[in-house]
Backbone as a printed PyTorch tensor [residue, N CA C, xyz], in Angstrom:
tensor([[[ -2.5480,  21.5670,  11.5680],
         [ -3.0370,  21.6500,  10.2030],
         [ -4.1280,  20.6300,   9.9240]],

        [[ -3.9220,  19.8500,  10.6900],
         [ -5.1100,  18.5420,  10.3890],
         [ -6.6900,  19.4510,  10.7050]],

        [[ -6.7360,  20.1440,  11.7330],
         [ -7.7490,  20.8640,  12.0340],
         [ -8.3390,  21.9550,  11.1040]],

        [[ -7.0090,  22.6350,  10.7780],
         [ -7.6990,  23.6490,   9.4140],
         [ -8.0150,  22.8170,   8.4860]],

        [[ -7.3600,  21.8260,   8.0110],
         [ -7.8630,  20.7830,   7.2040],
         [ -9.3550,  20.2010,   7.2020]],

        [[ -9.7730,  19.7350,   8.1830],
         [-11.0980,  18.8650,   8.2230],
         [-12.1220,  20.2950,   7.9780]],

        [[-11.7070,  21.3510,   9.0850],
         [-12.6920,  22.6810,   8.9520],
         [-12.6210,  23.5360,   7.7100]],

        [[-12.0220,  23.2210,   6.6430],
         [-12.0210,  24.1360,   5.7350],
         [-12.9250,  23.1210,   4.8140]],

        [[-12.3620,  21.7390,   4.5890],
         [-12.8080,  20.5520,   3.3460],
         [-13.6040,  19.6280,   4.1350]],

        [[-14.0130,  19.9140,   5.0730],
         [-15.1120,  18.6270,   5.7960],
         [-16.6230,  19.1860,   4.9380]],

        [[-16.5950,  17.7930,   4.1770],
         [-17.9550,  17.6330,   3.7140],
         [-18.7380,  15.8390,   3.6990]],

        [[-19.9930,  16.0670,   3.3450],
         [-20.2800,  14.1570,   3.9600],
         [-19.7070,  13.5420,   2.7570]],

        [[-19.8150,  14.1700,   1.5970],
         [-19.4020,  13.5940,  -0.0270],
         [-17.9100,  13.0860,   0.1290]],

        [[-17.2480,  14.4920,   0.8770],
         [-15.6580,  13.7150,   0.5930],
         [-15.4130,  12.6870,   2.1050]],

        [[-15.6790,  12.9570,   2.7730],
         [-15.9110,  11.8890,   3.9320],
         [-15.9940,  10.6540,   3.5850]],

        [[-17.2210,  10.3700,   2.5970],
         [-17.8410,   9.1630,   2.0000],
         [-16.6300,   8.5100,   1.3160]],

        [[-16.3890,   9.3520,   0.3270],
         [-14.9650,   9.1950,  -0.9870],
         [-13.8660,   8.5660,   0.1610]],

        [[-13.6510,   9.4190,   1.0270],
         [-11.9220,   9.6080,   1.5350],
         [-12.4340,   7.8180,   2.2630]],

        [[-13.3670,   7.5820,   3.0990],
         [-13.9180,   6.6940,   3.6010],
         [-13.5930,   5.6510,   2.6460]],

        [[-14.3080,   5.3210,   1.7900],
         [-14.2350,   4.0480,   0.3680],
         [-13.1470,   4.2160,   0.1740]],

        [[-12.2100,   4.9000,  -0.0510],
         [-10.6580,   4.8050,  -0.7460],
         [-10.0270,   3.4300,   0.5270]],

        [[-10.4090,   4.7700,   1.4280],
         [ -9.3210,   3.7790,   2.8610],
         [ -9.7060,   2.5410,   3.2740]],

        [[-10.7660,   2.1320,   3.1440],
         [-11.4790,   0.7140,   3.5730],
         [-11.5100,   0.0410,   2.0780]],

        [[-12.2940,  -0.1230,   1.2910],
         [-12.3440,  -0.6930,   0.2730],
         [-11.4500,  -0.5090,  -0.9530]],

        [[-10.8920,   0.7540,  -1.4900],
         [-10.1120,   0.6040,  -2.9480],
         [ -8.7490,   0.0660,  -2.4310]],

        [[ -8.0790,   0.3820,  -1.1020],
         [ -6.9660,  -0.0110,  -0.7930],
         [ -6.6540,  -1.4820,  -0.9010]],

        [[ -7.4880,  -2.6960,  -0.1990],
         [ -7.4910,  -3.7600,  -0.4890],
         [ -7.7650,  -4.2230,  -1.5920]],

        [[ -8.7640,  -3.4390,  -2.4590],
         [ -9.0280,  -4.0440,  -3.6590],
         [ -7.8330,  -4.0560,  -4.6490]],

        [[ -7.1570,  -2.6630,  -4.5500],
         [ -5.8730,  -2.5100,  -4.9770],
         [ -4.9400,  -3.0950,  -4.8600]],

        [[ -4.7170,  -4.2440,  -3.8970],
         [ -3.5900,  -5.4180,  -3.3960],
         [ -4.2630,  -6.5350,  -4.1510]],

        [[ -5.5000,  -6.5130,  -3.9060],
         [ -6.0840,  -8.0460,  -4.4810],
         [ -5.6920,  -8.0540,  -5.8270]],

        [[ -5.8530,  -6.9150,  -6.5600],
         [ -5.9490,  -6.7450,  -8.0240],
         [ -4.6450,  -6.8220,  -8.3590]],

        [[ -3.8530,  -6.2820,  -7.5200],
         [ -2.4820,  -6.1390,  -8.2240],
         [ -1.8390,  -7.9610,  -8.0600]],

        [[ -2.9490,  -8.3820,  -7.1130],
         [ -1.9800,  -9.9470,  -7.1530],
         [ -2.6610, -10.3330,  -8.3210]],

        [[ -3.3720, -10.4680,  -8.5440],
         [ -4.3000, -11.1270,  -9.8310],
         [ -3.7520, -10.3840, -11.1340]],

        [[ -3.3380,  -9.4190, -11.1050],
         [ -2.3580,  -8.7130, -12.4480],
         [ -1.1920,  -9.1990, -13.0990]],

        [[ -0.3830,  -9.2380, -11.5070],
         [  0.5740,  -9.9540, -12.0390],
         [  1.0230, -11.1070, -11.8110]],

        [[  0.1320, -12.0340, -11.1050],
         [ -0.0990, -13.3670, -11.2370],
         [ -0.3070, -13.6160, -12.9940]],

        [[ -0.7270, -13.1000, -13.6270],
         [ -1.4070, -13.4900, -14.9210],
         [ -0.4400, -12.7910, -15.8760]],

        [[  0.8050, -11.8830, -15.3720],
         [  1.5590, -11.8850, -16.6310],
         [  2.2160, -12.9860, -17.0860]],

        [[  2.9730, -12.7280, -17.8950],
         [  4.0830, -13.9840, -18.6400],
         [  5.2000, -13.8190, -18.1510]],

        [[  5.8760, -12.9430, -17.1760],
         [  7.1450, -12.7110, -16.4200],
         [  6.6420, -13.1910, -15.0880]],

        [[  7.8700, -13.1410, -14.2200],
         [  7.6250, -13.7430, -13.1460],
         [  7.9380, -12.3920, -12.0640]],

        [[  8.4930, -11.7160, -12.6740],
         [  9.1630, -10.5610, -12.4390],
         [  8.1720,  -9.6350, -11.6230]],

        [[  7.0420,  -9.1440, -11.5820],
         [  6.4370,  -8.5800, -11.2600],
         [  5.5180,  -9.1890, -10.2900]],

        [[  5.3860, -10.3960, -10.2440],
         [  4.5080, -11.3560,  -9.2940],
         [  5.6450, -11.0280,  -7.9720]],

        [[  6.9080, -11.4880,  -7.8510],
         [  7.6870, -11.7290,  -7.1100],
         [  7.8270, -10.3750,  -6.2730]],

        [[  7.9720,  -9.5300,  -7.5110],
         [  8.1290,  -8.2660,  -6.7120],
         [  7.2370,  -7.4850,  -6.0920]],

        [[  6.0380,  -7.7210,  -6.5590],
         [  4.8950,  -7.6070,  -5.4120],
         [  5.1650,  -8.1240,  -4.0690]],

        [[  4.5970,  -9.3680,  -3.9860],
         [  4.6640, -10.8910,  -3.0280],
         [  5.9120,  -9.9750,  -2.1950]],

        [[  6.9190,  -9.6930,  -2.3990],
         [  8.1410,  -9.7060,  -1.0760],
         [  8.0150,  -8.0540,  -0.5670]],

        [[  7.8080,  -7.0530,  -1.7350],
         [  7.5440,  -5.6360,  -1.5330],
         [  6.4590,  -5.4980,  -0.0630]],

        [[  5.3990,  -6.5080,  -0.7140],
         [  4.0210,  -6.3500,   0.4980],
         [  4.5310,  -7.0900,   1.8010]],

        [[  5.3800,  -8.2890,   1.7400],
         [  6.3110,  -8.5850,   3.2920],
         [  6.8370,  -7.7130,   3.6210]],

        [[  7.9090,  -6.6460,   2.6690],
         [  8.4010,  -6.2410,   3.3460],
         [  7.8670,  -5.2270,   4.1560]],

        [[  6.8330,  -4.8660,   3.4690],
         [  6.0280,  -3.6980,   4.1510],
         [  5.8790,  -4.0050,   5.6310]],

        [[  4.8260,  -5.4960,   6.0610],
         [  4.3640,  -5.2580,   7.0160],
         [  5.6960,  -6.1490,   7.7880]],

        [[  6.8580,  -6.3190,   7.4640],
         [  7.7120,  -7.0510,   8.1680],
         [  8.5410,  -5.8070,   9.0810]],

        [[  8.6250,  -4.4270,   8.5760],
         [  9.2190,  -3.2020,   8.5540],
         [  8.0470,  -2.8810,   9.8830]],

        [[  6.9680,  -2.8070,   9.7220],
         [  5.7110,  -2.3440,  10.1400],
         [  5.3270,  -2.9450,  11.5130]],

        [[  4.8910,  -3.8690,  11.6240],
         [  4.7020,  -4.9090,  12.6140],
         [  5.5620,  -4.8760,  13.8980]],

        [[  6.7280,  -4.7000,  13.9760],
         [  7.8230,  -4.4180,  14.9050],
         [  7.7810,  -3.0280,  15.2400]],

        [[  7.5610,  -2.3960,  14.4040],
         [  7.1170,  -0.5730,  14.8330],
         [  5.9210,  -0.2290,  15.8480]],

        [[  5.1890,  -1.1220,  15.4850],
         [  3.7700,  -1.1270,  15.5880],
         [  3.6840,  -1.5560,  17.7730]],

        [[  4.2830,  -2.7480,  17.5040],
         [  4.4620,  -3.3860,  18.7740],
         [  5.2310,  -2.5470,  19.7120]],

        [[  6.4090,  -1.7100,  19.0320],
         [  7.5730,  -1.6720,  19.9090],
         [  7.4830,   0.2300,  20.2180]],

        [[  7.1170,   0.5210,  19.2700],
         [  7.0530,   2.0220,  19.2410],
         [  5.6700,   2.4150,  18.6140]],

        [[  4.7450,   2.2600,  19.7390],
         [  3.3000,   2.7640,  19.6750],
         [  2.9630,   4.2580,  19.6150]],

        [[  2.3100,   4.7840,  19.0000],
         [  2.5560,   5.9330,  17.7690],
         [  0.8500,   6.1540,  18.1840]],

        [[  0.0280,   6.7080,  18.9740],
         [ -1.4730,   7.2370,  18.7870],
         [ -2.3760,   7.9630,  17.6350]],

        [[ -3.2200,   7.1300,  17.3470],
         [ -3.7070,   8.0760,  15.8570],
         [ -3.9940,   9.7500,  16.3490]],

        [[ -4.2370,  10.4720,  15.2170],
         [ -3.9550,  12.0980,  15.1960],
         [ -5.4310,  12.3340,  16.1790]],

        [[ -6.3300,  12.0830,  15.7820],
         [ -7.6400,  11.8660,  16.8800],
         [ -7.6680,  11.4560,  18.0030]],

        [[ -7.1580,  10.9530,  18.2750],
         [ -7.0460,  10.0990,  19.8550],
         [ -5.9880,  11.0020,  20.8740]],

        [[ -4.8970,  11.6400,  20.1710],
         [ -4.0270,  12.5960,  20.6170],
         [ -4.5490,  13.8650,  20.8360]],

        [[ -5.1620,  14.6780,  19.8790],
         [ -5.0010,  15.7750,  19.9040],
         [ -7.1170,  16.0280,  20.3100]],

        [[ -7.1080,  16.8980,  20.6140],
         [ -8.7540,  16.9630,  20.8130],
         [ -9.3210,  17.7930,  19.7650]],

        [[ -8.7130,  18.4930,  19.3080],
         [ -9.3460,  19.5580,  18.1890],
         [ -9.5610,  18.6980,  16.4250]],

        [[ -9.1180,  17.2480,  16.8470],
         [ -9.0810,  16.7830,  15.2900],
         [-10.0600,  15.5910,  15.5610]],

        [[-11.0160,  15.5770,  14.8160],
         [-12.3260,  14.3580,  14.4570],
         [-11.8840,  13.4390,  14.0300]],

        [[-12.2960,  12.5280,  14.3580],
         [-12.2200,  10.9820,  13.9140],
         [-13.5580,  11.0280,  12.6260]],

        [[-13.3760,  11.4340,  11.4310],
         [-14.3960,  11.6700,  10.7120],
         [-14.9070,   9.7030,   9.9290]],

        [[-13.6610,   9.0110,  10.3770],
         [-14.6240,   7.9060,   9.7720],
         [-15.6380,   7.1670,  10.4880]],

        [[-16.1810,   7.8550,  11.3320],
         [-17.0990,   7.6270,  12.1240],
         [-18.5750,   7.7950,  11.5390]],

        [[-18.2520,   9.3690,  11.1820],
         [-19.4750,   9.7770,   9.9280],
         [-19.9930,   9.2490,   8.9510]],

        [[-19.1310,   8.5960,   8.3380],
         [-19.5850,   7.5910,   7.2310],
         [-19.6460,   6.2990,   7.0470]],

        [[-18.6930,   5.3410,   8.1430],
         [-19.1110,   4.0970,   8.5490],
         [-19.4840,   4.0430,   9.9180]],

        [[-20.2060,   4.1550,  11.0230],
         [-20.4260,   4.3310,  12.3200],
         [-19.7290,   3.0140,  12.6910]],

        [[-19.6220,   2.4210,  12.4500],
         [-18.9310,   0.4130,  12.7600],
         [-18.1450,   0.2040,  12.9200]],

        [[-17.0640,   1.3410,  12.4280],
         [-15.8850,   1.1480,  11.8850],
         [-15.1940,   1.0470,  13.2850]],

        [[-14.9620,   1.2420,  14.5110],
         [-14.7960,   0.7080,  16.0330],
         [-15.2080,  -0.9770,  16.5370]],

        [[-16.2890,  -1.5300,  16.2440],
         [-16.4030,  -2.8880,  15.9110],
         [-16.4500,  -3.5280,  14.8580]],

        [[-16.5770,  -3.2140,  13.4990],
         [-15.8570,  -3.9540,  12.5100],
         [-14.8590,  -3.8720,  11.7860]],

        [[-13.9070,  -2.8310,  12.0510],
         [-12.4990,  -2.8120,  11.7160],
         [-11.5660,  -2.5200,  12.6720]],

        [[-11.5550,  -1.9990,  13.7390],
         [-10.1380,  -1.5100,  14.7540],
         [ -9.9290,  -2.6940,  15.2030]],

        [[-10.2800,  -3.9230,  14.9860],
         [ -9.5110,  -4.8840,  15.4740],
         [ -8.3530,  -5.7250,  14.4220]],

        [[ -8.6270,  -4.9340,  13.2960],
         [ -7.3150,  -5.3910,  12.3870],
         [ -6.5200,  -3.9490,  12.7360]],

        [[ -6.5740,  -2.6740,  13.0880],
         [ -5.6140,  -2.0090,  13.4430],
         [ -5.8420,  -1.2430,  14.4170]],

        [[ -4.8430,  -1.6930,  15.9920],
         [ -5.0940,  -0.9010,  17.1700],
         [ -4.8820,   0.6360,  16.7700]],

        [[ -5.4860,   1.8320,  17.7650],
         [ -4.9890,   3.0170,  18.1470],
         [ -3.9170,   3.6450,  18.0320]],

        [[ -3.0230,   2.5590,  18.6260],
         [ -1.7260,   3.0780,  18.3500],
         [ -0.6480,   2.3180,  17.4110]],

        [[ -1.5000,   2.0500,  16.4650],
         [ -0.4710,   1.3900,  15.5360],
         [ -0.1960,   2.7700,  13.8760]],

        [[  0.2030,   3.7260,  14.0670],
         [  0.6600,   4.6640,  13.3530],
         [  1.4270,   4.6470,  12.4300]],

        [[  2.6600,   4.4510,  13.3330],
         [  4.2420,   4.5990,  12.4970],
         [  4.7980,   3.3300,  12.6680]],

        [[  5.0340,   3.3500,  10.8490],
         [  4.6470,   4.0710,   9.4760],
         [  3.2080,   3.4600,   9.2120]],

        [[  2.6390,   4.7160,   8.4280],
         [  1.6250,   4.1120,   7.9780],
         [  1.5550,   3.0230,   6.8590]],

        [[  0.6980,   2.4370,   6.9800],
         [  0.8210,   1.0540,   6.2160],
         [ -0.2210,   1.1900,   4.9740]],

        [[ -1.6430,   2.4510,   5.1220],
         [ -2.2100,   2.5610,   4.0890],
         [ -1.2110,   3.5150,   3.5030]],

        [[ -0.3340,   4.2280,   3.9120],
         [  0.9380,   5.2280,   2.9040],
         [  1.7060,   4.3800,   1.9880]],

        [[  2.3710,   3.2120,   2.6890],
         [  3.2750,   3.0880,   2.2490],
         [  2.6390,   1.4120,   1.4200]],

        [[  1.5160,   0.9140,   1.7490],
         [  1.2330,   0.0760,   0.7640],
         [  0.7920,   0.7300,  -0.4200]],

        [[ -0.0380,   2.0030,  -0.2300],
         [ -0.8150,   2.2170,  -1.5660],
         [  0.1730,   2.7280,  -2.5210]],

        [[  1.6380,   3.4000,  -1.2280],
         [  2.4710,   4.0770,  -2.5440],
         [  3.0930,   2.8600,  -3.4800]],

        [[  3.4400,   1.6500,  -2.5460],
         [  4.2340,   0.9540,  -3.2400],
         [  3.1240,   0.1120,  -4.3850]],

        [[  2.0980,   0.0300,  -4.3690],
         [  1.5800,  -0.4740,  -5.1260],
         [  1.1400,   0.1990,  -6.2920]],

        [[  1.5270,   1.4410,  -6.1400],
         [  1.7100,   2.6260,  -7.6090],
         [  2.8800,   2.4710,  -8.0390]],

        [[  3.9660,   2.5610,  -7.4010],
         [  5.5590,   2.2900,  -7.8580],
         [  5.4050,   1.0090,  -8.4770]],

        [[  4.6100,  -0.1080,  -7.7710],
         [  5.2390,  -1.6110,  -9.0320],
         [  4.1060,  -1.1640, -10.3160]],

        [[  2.9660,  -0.5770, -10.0240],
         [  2.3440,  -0.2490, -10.9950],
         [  2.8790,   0.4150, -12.2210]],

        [[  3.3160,   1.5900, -11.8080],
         [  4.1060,   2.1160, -12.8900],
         [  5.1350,   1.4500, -13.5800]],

        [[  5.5750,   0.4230, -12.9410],
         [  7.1880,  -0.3070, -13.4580],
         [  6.4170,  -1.3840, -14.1340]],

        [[  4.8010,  -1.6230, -13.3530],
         [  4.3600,  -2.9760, -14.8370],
         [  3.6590,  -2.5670, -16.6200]],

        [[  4.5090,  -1.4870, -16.6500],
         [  4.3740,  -1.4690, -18.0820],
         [  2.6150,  -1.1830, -18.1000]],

        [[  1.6790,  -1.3520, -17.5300],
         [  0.3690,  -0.9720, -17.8990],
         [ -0.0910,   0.1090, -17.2410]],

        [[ -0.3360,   1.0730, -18.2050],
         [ -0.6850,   2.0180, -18.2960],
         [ -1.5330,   3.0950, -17.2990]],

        [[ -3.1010,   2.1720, -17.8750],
         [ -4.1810,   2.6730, -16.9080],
         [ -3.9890,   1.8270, -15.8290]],

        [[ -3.4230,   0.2750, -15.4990],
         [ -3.2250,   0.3890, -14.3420],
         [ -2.5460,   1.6600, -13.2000]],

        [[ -1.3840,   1.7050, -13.8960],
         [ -0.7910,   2.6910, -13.1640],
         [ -1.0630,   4.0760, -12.7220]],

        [[ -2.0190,   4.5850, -13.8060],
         [ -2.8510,   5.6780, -13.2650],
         [ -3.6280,   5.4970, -12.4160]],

        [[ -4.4980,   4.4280, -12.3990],
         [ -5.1910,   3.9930, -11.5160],
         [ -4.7170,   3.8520, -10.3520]],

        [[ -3.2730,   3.4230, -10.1140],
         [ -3.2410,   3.3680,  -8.2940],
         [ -2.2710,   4.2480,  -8.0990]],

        [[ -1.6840,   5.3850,  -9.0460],
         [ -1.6080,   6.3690,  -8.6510],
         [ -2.6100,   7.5360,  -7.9520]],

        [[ -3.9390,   7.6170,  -8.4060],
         [ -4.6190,   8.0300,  -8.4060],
         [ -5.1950,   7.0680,  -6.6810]],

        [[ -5.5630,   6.4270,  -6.9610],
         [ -5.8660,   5.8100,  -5.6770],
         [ -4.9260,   6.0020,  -4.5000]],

        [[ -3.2920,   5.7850,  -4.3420],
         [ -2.6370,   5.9560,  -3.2670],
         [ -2.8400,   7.5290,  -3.3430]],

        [[ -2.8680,   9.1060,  -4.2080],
         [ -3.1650,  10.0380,  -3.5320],
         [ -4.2520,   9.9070,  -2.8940]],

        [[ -5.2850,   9.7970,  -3.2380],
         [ -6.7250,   9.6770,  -2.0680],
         [ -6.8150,   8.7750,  -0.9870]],

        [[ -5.8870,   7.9990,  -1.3040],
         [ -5.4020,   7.1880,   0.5460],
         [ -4.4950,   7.9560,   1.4160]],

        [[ -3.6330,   8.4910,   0.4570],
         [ -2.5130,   9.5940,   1.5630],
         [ -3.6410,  10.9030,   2.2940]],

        [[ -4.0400,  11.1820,   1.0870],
         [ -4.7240,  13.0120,   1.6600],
         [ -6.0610,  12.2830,   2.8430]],

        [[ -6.1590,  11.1980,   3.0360],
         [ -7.5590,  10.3420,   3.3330],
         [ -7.6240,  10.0810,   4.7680]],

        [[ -5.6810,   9.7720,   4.8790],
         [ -5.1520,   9.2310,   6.1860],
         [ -5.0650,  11.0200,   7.4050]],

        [[ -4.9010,  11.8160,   6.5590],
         [ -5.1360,  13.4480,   7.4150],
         [ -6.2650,  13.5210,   7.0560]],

        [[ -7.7920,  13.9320,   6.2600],
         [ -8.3470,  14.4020,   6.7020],
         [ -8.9760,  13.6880,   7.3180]],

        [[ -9.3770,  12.4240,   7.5540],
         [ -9.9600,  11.5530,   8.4480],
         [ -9.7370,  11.3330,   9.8540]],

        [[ -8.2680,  12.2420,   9.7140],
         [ -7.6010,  12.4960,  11.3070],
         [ -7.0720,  11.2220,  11.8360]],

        [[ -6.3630,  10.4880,  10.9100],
         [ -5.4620,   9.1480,  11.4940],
         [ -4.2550,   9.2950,  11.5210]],

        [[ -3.5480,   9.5370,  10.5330],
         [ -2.3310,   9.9720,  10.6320],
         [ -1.7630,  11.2970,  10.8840]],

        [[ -0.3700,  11.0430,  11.2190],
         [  0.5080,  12.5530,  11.2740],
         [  1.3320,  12.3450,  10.2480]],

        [[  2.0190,  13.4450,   9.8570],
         [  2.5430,  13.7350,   8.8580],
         [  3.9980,  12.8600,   8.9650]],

        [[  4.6120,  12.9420,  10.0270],
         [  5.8840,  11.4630,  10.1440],
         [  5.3670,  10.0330,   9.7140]],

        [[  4.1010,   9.6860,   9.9290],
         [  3.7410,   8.2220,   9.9530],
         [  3.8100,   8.5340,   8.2000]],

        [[  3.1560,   9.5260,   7.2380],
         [  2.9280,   9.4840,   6.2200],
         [  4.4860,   8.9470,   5.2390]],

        [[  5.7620,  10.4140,   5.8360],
         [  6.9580,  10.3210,   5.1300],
         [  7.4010,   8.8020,   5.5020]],

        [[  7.2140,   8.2580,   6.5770],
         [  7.9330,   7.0200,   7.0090],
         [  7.2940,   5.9180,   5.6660]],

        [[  5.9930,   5.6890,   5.6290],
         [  5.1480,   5.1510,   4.5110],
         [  5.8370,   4.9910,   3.2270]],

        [[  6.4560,   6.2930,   2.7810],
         [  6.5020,   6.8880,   1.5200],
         [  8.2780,   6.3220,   1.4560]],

        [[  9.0720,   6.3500,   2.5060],
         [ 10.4630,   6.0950,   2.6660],
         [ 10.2510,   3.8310,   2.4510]],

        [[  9.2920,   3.4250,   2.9000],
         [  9.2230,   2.4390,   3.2370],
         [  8.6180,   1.9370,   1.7270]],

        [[  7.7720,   2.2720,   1.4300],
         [  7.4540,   1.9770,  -0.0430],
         [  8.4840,   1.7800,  -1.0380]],

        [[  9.7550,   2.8750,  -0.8790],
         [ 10.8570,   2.9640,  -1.5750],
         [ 11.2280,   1.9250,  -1.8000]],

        [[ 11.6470,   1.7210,  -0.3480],
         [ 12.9530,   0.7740,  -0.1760],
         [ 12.2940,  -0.7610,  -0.1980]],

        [[ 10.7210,  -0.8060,  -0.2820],
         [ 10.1720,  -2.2820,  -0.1060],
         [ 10.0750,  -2.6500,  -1.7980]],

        [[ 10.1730,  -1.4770,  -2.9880],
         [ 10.0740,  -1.2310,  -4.2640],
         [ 10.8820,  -2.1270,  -4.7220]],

        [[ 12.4340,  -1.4190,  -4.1810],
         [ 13.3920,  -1.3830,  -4.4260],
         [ 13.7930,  -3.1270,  -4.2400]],

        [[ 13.6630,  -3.8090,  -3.4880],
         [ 13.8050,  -4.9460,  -3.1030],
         [ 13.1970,  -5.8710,  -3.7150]],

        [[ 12.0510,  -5.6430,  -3.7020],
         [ 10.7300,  -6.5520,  -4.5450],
         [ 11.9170,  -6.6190,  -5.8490]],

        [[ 11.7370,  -5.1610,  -6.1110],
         [ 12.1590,  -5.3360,  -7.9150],
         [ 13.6400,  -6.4100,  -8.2300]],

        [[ 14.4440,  -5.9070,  -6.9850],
         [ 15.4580,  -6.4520,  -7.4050],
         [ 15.1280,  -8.3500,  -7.2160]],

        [[ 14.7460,  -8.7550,  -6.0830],
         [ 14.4020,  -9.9900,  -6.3770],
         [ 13.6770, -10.5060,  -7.2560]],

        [[ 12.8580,  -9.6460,  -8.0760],
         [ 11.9690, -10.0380,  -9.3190],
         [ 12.4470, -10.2470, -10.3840]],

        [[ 13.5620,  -9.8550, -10.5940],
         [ 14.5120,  -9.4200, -11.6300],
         [ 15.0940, -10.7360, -11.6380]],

        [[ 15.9880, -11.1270, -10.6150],
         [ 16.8490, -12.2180, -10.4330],
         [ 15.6790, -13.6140, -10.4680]],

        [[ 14.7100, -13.2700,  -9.8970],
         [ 13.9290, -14.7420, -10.1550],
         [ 13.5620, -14.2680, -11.4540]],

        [[ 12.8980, -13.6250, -12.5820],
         [ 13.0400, -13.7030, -13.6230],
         [ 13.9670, -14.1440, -14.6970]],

        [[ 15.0970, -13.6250, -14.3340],
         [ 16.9960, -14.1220, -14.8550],
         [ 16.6630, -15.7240, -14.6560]],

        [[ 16.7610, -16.4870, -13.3780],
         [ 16.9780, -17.5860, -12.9770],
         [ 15.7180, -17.7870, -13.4090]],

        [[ 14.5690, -17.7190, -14.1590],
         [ 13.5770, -18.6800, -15.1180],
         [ 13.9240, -18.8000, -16.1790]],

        [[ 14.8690, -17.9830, -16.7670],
         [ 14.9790, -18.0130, -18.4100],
         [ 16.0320, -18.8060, -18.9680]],

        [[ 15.7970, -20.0860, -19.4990],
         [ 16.7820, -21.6940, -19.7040],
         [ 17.5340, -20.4080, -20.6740]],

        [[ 19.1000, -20.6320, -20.2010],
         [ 20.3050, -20.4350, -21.2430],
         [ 20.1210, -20.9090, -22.7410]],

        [[ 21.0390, -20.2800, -23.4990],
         [ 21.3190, -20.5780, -24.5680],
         [ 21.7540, -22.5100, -24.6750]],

        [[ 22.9510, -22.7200, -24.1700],
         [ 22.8390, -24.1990, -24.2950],
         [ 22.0350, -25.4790, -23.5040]],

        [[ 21.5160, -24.6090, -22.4560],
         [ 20.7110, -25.8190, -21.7870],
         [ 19.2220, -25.5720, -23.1070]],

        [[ 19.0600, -24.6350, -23.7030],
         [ 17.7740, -24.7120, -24.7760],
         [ 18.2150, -25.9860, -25.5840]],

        [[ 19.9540, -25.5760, -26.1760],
         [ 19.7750, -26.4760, -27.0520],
         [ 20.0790, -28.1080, -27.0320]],

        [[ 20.3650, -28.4080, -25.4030],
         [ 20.7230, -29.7310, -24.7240],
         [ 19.0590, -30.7390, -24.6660]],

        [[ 18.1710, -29.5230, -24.3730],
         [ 16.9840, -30.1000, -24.4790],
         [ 16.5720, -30.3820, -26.1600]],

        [[ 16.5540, -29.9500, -27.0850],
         [ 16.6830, -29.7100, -27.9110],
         [ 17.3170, -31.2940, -28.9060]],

        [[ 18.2670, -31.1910, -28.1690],
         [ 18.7770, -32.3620, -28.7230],
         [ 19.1510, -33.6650, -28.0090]],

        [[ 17.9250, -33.5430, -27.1560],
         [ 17.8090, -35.0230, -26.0190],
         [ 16.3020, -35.0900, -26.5030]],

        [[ 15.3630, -34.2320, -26.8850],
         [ 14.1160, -34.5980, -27.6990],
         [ 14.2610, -34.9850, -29.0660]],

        [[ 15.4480, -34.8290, -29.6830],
         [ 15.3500, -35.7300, -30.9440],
         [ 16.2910, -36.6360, -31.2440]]])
């Protein structure tokens, strides 16, 4: 399907698009989301970023090493390596942050999903459309560009879950454990006057 895929929707416009999503909005989308919720007034959402994105590549990294996974291009001959078309470089200025066979799970799947999931849970709005909107054009980006297979994608999407799921809950509890009790408020309270 990757093949009917590129041959039905291969154009240089979406090439270009699918290209910028996967190289540039993806990181920008981590940077931003630290700077988001670095700057709320909870702690809650900082935290649960920060451990969500470990857990990602802590899940990842050991996959990567141990169970080498070939991108969909490099495997199969009938499917293009189309980010070639629109960054020619992209072999010396990026495959050395991710080998050939570093697949499963994908890490642009399952970061961009999870960074829509804390999105949606931070209460802002157009953020959250926003990297909703962004992790679909990184998922559909990772097939037609011919990098991923469809296991590396669900693994992404399973891993996002459960890295969600964790973040949140430790965000929660370091939020709980910032907020001074009722009598330690009023111990301070009445050691300042």
């Amino acid at each position: 399907w990757h093949v009917w895929l590129q041959s039905h929707l291969q154009s240089g416009a979406l090439t270009a698009i699918c290209v910028f999503f996967y190289v540039i909005v993806f990181q920008a989308v981590m940077i931003a989301s630290l700077g988001i919720y670095a700057s709320m007034s909870t702690l809650k959402m900082h935290y649960a970023f920060c451990i969500a994105l470990l857990i990602n590549y802590a899940a990842a990294l050991p996959m990567y090493a141990f169970v080498p996974v070939n991108e969909a291009w490099f495997a199969h001959p009938q499917i293009r390596f189309l980010m070639l078309d629109a960054f020619p470089a992209f072999e010396r200025d990026y495959r050395g942050l991710s080998g050939i066979d570093n697949c499963f799970p994908s890490l642009h799947t399952s970061i961009s999903v999870t960074m829509a999931l804390l999105a949606a849970r931070s209460g802002i709005r157009r953020w959250a459309a926003f990297a909703w909107i962004s992790a679909a054009f990184i998922v559909f980006a990772i097939f037609y560009l011919g990098i991923h297979w469809l296991t590396d994608a669900i693994a992404g999407v399973l891993l996002a879950a459960f890295s969600v799921w964790i973040g949140m809950a430790v965000g929660e509890k370091a939020e709980r454990s910032a907020r001074p009790t009722a009598p330690q408020s009023e111990a301070r309270t009445t050691k300042a006057v």
